[in-house]
C-alpha positions, 0 to 999 in steps of 0.5 A: 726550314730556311728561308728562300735567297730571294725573300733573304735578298729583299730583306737585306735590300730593305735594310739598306734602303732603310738605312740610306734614307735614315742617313740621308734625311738626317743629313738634308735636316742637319744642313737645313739646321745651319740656317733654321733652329730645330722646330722640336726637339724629341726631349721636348716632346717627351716633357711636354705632356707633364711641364709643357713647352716655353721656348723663344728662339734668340739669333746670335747678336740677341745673347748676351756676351755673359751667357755665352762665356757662362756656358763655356766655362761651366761645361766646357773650356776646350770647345774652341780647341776639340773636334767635337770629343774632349778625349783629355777630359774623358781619360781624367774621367775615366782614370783620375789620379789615384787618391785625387778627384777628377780636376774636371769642372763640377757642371762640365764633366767630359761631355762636350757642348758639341756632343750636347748640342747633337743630343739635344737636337737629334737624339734622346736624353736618358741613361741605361741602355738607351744611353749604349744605343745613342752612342753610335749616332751621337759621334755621327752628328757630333762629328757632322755639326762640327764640320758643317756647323762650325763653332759659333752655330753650335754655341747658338743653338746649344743656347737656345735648345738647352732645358733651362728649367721644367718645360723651358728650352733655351736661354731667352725663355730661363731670362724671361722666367727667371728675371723677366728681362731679354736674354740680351740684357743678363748680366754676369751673375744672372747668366752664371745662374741659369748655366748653374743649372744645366746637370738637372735643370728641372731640379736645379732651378734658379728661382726659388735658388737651390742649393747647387745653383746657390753653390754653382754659380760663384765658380762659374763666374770665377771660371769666366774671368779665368777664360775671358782673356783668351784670344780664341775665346774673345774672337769667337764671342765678339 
């Protein structure tokens, strides 16, 4: 038995209404994200019932310089020269040399901090086949935050939706836990410690130190001299 057109017509019809409010209310808080940070994200929603919730929104001038240079020379060197995909950096990933390892840094890998920055806010963590579904929406928003956003508000929300520890989001509240101090004050090696972190952060904590922060940080902050004198880089952090 088939189905009557018209119940076929008002199915599609409900699709594409569907669809079009999805895209324009993602769009209206995506514009709305360019001025306000996100109020919750669904990685936090997802954590809260087990580590619960500390976070503490930081404006731009409230970051500390070292934290900003940490995170880029730990995940990603190309931001200022990408458009939201490091395609490079995903080939090494994909085809690296044969008999040498990828030349990719140890905390970057090819995900950039702009496909970081639209996961966190819009979409979900995790692998498997969930992982397949969120690859359509995140080259949406990576490439919408890109255009809209601009660089310097993507490194300012990264910093301050990134988990940082179990339950800690951002980078004023991993100052605060880890070294009781304001974000604005972490020096080179506090901000580099933090930064460590970001593959796991839930099992790669800064205090007590694990052995991968341990191990992490001293490159991270051989990375940031490397970068630090790079013009682009300079303008964007000063």
């Amino acid at each position: 038995m088939t189905t009557p057109k018209p119940t076929r017509r008002r199915f599609w019809r409900w699709i594409r209404t569907g669809i079009w409010l999805l895209f324009s209310s993602s769009l209206l808080y995506l514009v709305i994200c360019c001025w306000l940070m996100p109020p919750v994200t669904l990685t936090q929603l997802g954590n809260l019932p087990g580590y619960g919730l500390y976070r503490d929104y930081m404006g731009w001038n409230d970051i500390s310089y070292n934290v900003k240079l940490a995170a880029i020379a730990s995940e990603d060197q190309a931001f200022l020269d990408h458009g939201g995909f490091d395609w490079e950096a995903l080939d090494k990933s994909l085809h690296p040399p044969k008999g040498k390892k990828s030349k990719i840094p140890p905390g970057g890998g090819a995900s950039t901090i702009t496909q970081q920055t639209a996961k966190n806010v819009f979409l979900w963590q995790g692998g498997g086949f969930t992982k397949y579904l969120r690859k359509v929406p995140e080259i949406y928003f990576t490439k919408l935050i890109e255009w809209i956003w601009g660089k310097k508000r993507i490194l300012e929300v990264y910093l301050n939706v990134i988990e940082t520890g179990p339950g800690i989001y951002g980078i004023e509240a991993a100052a605060q836990t880890y070294f009781r101090k304001s974000a604005k004050s972490l020096s080179r090696a506090e901000a580099a410690m933090i930064i460590a972190g970001l593959p796991n952060p839930k099992k790669f904590i800064v205090k007590p130190m694990s052995h991968r922060v341990a191990w992490r940080y001293p490159q991270i902050m051989r990375e940031m001299s490397n970068i630090e004198d790079d013009p682009d880089i300079r303008s964007l952090l000063r």
